[in-house]
C-alpha atoms as one frame of an Amber mdcrd trajectory, in Angstrom:
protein
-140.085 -75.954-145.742-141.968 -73.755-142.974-139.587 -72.998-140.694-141.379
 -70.005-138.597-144.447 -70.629-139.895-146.858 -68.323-140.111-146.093 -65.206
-139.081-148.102 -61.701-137.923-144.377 -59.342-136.935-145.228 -55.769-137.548
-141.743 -54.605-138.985-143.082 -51.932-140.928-144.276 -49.974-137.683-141.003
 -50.759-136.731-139.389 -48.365-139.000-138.617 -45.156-137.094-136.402 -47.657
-135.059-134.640 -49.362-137.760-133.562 -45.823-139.518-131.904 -44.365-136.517
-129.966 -47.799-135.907-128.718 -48.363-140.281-128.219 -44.312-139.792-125.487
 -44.885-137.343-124.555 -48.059-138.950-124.067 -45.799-142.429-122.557 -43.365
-140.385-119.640 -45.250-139.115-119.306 -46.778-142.946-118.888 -42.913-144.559
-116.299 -42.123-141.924-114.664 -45.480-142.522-114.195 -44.782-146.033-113.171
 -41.067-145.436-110.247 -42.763-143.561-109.488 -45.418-145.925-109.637 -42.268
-148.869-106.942 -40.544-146.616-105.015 -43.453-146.379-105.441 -43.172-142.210
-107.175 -46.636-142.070-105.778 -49.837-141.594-104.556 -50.127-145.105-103.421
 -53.189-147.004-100.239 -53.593-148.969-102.374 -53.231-152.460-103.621 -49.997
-151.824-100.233 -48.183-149.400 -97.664 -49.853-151.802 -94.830 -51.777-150.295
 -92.402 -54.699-151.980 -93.635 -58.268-153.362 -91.147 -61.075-153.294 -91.883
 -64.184-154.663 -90.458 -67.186-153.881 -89.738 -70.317-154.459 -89.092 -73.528
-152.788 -87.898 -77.248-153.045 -90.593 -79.039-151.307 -94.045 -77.525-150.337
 -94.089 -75.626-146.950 -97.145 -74.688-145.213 -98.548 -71.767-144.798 -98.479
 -72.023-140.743 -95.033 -72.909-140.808 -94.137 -69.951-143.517 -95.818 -67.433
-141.584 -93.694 -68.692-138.102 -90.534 -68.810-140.384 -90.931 -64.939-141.140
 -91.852 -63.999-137.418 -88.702 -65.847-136.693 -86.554 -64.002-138.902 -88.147
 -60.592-137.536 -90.541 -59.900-140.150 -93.844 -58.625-138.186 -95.924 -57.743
-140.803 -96.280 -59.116-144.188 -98.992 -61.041-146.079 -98.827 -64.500-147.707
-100.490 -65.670-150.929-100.169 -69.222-151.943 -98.967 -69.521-155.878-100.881
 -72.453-157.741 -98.302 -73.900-160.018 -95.508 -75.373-157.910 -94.103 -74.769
-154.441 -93.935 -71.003-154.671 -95.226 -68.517-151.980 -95.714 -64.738-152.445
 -94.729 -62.380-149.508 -96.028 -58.742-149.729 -94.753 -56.345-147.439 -95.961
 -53.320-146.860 -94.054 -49.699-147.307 -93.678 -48.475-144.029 -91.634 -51.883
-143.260 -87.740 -51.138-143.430 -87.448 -54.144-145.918 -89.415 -52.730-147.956
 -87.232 -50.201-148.909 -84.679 -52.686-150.508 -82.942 -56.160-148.997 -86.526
 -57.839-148.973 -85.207 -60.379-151.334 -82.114 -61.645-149.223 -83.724 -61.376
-145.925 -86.587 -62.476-146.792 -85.444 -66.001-147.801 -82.994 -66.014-145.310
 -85.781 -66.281-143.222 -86.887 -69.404-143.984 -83.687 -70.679-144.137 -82.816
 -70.117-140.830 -85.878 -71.951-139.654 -85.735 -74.888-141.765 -82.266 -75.560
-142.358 -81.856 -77.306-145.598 -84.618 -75.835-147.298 -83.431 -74.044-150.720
 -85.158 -71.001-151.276 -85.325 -69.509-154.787 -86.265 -66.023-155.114 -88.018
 -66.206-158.612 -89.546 -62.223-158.478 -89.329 -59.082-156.355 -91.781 -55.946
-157.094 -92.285 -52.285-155.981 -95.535 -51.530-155.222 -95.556 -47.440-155.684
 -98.322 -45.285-153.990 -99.683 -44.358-157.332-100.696 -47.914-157.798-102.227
 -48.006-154.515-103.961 -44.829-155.347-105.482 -46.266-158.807-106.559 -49.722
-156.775-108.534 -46.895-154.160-109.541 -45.316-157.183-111.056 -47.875-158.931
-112.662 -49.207-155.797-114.822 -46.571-155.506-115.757 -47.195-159.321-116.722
 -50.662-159.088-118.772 -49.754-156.023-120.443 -47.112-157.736-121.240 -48.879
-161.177-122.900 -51.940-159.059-125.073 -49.722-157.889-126.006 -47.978-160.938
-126.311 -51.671-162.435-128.779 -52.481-159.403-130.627 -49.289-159.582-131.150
 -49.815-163.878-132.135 -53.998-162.903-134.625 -53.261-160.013-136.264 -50.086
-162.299-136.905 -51.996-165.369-137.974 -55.770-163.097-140.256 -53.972-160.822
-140.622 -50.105-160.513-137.935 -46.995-159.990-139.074 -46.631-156.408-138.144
 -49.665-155.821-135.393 -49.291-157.438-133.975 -46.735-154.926-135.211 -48.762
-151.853-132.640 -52.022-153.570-129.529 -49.252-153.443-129.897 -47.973-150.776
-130.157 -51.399-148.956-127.265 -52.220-150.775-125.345 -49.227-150.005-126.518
 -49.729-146.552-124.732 -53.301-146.674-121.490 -52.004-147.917-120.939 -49.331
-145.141-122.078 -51.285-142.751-119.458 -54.153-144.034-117.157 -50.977-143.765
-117.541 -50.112-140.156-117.198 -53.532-139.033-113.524 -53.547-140.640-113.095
 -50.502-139.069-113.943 -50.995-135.663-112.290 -54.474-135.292-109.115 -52.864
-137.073-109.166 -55.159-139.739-107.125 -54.594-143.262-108.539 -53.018-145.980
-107.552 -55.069-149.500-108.369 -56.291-152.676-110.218 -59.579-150.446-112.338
 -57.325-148.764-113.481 -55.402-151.824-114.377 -58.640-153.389-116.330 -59.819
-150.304-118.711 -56.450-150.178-119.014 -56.923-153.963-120.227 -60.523-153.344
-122.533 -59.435-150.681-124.335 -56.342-152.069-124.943 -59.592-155.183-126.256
 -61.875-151.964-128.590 -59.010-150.525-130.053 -58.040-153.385-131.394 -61.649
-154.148-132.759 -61.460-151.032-134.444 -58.095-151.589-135.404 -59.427-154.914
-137.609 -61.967-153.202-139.265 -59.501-150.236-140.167 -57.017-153.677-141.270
 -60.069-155.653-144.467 -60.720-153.070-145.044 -57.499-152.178-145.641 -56.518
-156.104-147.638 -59.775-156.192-149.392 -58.702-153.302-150.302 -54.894-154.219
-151.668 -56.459-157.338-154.157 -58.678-155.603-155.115 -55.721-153.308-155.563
 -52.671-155.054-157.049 -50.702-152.174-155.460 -52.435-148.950-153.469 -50.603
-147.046-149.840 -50.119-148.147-148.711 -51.117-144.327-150.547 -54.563-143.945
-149.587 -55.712-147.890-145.997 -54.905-147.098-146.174 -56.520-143.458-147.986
 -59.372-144.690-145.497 -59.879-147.704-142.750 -59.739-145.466-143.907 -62.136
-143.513-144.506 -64.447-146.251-141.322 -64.743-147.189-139.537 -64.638-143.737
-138.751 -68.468-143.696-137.968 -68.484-146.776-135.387 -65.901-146.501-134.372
 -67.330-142.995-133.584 -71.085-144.023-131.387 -69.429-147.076-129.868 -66.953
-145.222-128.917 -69.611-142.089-127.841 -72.045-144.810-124.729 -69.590-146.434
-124.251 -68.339-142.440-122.997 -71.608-141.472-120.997 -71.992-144.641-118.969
 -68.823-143.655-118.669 -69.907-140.415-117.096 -72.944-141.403-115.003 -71.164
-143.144-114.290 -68.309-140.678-113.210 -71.050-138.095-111.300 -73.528-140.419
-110.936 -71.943-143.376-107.032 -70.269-141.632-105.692 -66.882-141.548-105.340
 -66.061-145.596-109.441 -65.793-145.869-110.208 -65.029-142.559-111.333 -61.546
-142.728-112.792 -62.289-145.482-115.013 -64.895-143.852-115.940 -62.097-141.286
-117.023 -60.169-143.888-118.936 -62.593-145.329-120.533 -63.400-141.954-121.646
 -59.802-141.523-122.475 -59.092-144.707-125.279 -62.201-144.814-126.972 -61.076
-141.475-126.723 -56.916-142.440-128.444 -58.549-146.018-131.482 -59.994-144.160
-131.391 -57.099-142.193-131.637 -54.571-144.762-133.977 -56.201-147.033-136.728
 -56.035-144.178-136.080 -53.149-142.168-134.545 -50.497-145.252-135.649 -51.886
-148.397-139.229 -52.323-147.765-139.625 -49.448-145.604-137.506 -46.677-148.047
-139.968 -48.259-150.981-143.174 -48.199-149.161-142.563 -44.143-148.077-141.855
 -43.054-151.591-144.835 -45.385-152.633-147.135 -42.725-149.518-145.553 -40.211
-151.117-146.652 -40.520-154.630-150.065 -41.423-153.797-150.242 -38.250-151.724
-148.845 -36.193-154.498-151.726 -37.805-156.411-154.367 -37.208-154.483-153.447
 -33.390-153.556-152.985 -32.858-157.278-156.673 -33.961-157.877-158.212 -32.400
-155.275-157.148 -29.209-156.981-159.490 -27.182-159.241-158.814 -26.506-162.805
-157.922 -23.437-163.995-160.397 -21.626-166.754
C-alpha cells in the first residue's frame, strides 16, 4: 500500500535543524526527571506514599459515579483502580491529604454512603504507603529505563552494527524524555501507568527504527561507493509510507482511546499519543542522522590513517 508514493524529501540535510529542536526536547526531559528525582514534580501516590483503602460494595458502581461520590464527601484528590473479582474499588490517596494520615477507612466509605444512600460499603483493606516505598518504585524506574536501553544497544549491535547501535538509544532515549517533558509541561502525574507507557513506546520506536536501519543496510550493500547522504535519504524515503500507514494506524487507536477510553487511562493514552508521533520522529530525524555521522566519522578516521606513512 503506497500511500505517499514515491518520495525525493531531503531529511538528512535537514539535520542541523532537527538536533537543536530533540536538544531542547531532551532538555526539558533531563530537567523533568531531575524534578521527579527530587520529588518536586507532579508525583503520583506510588512513588510520594499516601494510604490505599480498598473497598467493597453490594452492587457494582461506576467509576463516574465513584469518583463524584468522593468529590461529594470532600475528597479532592485520590485515584481509583477498578478490582477484577467482584464489586470492589481501590482508592489511593496520596500523603499530603489529611486522610491520609489515619480515618481514610471511615470517611472514605462514608463517602459513598452519603451519596447513594443504601449502598453497603465494606472496607475489605487499608495500606500505608511509606516514602521508602515510593523511593524504591523511583529507584527502580530508573533501572528498568536503563536496562532497556542496554538491551536495545546489545540487540541493534549484534542485528546490524554498534554504530547503529548508539543511533537506536539514543532515539530511544530521545523518546522517553521527550514523553517526560510532555507530562511535565501539561502537569500531568507521574506513576506506575506512565512508566509502563514510555516502556511500551521506546518497544514501538524501535520497530520503527528497526525498519529505517533495515533498508539503509540493504541499501549501503548495493552501493558500496554512493554517497552516505543519498543511500540514507533514499532509504528513508523508501520506507516513509510504510512507516506512515503503521504509525497512523496505532495513532488512531490511542486516540480512540484517549477520547473514550475515561479518566483511569487517560494520561496514559496521551502518552501513548506522543510517544507514536516523537517515534516516527526520531527514527528519521535522530536515528539515521546520529548513525550516518559516526558512519563519516569512521571512514574519515580511515582514510587519514592511510594516508599516513609508515614508520621504518
Amino acid at each position: 500500500m503506497e500511500l505517499l508514493g514515491k518520495t525525493n524529501i531531503d531529511f538528512i540535510g535537514k539535520r542541523n535543524i532537527s538536533f537543536v529542536i530533540s536538544s531542547i526536547i531532551s532538555i526539558i526531559g533531563i530537567i523533568a526527571i531531575i524534578q521527579m528525582a527530587r520529588g518536586v514534580a507532579n508525583m503520583g501516590i506510588d512513588f510520594t506514599g499516601g494510604t490505599s483503602v480498598q473497598l467493597m460494595f453490594d452492587k457494582p458502581l461506576a467509576l463516574a459515579d465513584a469518583r463524584k461520590a468522593l468529590h461529594s464527601g470532600g475528597i479532592a484528590e485520590f485515584e481509583l483502580q477498578e478490582v477484577k473479582e467482584g464489586n470492589k474499588l481501590l482508592v489511593k490517596l496520596p500523603r499530603k491529604s489529611a486522610l491520609a494520615v489515619g480515618k481514610a477507612a471511615e470517611i472514605v466509605p462514608a463517602a459513598f454512603v452519603k451519596a447513594q444512600p443504601g449502598l453497603k460499603v465494606t472496607v475489605d483493606s487499608t495500606t500505608e504507603i511509606g516514602p521508602s516505598i515510593g523511593e524504591k518504585l523511583r529507584k527502580d524506574t530508573i533501572i528498568a529505563v536503563a536496562i532497556s536501553m542496554l538491551g536495545i544497544i546489545c540487540y541493534i549491535a549484534w542485528r546490524f552494527d554498534f554504530k547503529f547501535g548508539i543511533g537506536a538509544v539514543v532515539a530511544t532515549l530521545h523518546d522517553v524524555l521527550a514523553m517526560f517533558a510532555a507530562y511535565y509541561l501539561t502537569g500531568r502525574e507521574f506513576n506506575l501507568l506512565f512508566i509502563t507507557a514510555v516502556l511500551t513506546i521506546a518497544g514501538y520506536s524501535l520497530t520503527d527504527t528497526v525498519v529505517v536501519f533495515d533498508r539503509i543496510r540493504e541499501n549501503l550493500h548495493k552501493d558500496l561507493k554512493g554517497s552516505l547522504h543519498k543511500i540514507f535519504n533514499t532509504s528513508i524515503n523508501e520506507v516513509l509510507s510504510r512507516s506512515i500507514i503503521t504509525s497512523l494506524t496505532t495513532f488512531l487507536s490511542a486516540i480512540a482511546l484517549f477520547v473514550w477510553g475515561g479518566e483511569v487511562i487517560h494520561d496514559f493514552s496521551f502518552a501513548l499519543l506522543v510517544g507514536i508521533v516523537v517515534g516516527v520522529y526520531s527514527s528519521v530525524y535522530v536515528a539515521s542522522p546520529v548513525v550516518l555521522l559516526l558512519e563519516q566519522r569512521a571512514m574519515n578516521k580511515g582514510e587519514s590513517g592511510a594516508a599516513q606513512p609508515v614508520k621504518a
